[in-house]
TIPADO-314286 format. One record per residue: residue in three letters; x, y negated, z of N, C-alpha, C in turn. Coordinates in steps of 0.05 Angstrom, whole numbers. Example, Ala and Ser with C-alpha at 12.3 -4.5 7.8 and 13.67 -1.06 7.14 Angstrom:
# residues 2
 resn   n.c1   n.c2   n.c3  ca.c1  ca.c2  ca.c3   c.c1   c.c2   c.c3
  ALA    264    114    156    246     90    156    264     66    156
  SER    257     45    142    273     21    143    258     -1    157
# end
This chain:
# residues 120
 resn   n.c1   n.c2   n.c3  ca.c1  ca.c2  ca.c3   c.c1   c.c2   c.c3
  UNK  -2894  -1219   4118  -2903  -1192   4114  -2915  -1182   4140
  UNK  -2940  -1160   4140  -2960  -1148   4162  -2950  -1133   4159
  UNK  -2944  -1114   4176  -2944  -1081   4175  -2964  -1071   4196
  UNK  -2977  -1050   4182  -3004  -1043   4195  -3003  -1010   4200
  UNK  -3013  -1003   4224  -3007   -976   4242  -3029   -963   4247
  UNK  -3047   -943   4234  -3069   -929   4243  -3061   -912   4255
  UNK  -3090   -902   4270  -3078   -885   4286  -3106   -873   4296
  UNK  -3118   -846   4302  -3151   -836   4309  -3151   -827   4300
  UNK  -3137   -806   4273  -3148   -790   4248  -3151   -770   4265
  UNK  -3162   -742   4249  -3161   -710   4267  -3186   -699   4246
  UNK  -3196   -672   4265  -3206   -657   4256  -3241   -662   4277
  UNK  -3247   -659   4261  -3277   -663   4270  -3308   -648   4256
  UNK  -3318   -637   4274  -3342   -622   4267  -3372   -641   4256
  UNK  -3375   -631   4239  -3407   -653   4226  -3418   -663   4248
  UNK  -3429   -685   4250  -3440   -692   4269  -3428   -705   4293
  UNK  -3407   -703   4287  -3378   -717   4313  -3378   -739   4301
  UNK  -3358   -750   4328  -3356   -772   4325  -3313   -785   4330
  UNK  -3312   -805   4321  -3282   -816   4323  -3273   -845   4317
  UNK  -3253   -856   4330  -3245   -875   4334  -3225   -885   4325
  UNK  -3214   -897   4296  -3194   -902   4280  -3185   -934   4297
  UNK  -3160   -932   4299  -3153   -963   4309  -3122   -966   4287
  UNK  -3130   -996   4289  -3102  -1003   4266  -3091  -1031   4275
  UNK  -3068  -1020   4284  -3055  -1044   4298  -3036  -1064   4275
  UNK  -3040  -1092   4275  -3014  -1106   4261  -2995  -1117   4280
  UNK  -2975  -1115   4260  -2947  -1122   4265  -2950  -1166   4273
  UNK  -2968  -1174   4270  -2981  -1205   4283  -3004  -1208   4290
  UNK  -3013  -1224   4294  -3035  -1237   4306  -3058  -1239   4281
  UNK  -3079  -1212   4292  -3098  -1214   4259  -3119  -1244   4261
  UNK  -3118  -1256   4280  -3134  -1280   4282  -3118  -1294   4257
  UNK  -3093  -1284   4250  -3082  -1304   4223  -3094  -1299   4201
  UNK  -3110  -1270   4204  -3120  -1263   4179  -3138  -1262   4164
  UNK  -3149  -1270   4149  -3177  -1273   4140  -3191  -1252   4143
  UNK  -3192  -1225   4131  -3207  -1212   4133  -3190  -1178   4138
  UNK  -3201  -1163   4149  -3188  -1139   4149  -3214  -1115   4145
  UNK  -3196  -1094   4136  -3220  -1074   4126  -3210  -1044   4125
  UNK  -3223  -1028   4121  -3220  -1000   4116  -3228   -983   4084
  UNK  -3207   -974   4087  -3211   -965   4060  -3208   -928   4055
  UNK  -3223   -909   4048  -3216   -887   4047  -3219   -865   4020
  UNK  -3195   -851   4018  -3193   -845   3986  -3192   -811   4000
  UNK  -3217   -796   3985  -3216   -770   3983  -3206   -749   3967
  UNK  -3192   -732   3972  -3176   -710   3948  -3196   -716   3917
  UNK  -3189   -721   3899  -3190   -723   3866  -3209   -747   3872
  UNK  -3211   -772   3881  -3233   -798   3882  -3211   -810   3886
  UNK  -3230   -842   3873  -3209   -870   3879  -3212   -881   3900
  UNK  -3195   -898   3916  -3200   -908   3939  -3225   -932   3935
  UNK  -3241   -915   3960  -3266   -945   3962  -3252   -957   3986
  UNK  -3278   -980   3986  -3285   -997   4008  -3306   -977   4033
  UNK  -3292   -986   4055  -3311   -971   4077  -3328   -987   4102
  UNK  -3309  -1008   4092  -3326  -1032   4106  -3295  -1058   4128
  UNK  -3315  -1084   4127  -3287  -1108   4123  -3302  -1128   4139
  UNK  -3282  -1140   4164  -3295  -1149   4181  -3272  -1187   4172
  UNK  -3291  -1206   4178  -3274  -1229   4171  -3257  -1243   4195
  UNK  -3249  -1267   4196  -3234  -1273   4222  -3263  -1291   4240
  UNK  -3282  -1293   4222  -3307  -1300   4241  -3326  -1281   4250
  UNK  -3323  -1259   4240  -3337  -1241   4252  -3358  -1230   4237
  UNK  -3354  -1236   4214  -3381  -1225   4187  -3363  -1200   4178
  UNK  -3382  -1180   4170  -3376  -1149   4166  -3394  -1151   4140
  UNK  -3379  -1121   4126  -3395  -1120   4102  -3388  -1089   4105
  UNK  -3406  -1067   4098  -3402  -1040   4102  -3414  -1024   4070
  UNK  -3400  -1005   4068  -3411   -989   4043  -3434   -975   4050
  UNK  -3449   -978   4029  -3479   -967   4039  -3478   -935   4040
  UNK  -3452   -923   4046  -3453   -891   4057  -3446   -886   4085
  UNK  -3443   -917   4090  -3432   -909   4122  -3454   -931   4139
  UNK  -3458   -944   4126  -3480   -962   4136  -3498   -958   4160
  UNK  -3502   -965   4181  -3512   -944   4207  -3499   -933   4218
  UNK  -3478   -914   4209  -3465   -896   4226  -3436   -902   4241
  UNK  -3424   -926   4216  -3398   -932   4218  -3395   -964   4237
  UNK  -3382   -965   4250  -3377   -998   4260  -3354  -1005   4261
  UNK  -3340  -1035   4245  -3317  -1043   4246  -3318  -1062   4264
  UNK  -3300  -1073   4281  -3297  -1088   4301  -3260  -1090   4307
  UNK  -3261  -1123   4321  -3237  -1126   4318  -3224  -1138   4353
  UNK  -3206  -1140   4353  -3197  -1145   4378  -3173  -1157   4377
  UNK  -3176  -1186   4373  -3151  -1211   4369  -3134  -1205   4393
  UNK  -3132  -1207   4418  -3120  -1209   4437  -3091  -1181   4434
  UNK  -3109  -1161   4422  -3089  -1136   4414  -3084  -1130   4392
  UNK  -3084  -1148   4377  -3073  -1151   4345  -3089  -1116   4330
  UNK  -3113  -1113   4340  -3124  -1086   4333  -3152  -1077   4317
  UNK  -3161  -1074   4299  -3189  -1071   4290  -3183  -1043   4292
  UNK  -3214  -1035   4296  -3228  -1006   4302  -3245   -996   4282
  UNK  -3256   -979   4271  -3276   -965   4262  -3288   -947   4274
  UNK  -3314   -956   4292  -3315   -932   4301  -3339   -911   4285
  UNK  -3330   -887   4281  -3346   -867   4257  -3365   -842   4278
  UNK  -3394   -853   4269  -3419   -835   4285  -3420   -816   4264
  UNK  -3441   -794   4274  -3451   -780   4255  -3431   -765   4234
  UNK  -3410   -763   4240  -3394   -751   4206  -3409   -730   4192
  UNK  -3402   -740   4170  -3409   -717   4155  -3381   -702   4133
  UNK  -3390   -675   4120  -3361   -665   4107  -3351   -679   4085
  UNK  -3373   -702   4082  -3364   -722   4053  -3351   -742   4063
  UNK  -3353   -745   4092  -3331   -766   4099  -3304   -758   4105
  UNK  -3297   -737   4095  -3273   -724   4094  -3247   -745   4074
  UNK  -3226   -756   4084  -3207   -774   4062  -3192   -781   4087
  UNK  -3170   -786   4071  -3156   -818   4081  -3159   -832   4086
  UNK  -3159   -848   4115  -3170   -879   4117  -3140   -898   4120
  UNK  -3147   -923   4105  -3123   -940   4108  -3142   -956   4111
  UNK  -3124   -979   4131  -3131   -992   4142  -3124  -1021   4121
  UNK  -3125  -1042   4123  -3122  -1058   4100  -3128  -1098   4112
  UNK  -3112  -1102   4102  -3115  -1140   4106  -3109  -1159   4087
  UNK  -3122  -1178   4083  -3118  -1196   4059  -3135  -1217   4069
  UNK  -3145  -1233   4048  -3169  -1255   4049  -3192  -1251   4030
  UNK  -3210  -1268   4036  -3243  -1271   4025  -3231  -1278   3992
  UNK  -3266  -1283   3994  -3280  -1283   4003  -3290  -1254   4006
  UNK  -3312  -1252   4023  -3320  -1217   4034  -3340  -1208   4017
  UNK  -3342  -1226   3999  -3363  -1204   3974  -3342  -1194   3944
  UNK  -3314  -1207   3952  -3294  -1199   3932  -3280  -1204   3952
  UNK  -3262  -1187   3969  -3235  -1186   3981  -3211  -1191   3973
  UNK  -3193  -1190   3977  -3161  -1190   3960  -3146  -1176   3985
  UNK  -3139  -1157   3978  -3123  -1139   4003  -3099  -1143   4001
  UNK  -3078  -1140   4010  -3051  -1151   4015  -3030  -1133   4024
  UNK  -3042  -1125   4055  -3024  -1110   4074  -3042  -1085   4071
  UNK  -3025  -1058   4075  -3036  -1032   4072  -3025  -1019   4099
  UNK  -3036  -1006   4110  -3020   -984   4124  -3016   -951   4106
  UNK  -3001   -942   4126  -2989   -914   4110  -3023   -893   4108
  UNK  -3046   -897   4125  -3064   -886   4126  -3065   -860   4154
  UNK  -3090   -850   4158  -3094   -826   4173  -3114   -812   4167
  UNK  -3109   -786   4165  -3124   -764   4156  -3154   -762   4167
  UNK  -3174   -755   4163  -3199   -745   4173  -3211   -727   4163
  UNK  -3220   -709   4180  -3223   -685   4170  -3254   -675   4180
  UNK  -3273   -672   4171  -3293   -660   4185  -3306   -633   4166
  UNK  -3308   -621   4188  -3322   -595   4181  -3347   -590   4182
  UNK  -3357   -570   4167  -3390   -562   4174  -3393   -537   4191
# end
């Protein structure tokens, strides 16, 4: 079992910017792929974008440009970092791990999630 720890949510003005990090409980070099996922008041949880243990990313084409996932084996840590917000990127982000393949994922481990909030 992973247990996974976000942590960067807050409140943020359109156009800001923020730094989601999600630590596991091992070594994510074990993991195939890890990703982000964020579910807004009355919507289902999407995909926000999923980075592999080689380094291939796949991003939702609403964040595409603005958003970057990146990972950091040495500190058991992947990042999101979020440009540009806008008030539709307002949700929950959980952070998320499983295996490929990266055009169909299989998620596994969840974290409890962190709030994001941006305003206009």
């Amino acid at each position: 079992q992973v247990q996974l720890v976000e942590s960067g949510g807050g409140l943020v003005q359109a156009g800001g910017s923020l730094r989601l990090s999600c630590t596991a409980s091992r070594s994510i070099f074990s993991i195939d792929a890890m990703g982000w996922y964020r579910q807004a008041p009355g919507k289902q949880r999407e995909l926000v974008a999923i980075i592999t243990v080689g380094g291939s990313t796949k991003y939702a084409d609403f964040v595409k440009d603005r958003f970057t996932i990146s990972r950091d084996n040495a500190k058991n840590t992947v990042y999101l970092q979020m440009n540009s917000l806008k008030p539709e990127d307002t949700a929950v982000y959980y952070c998320s791990g499983g295996r490929g393949p990266i055009a169909i994922p299989t998620m596994v481990y969840w974290g409890q999630g962190t709030q994001v909030t941006v305003s206009s």
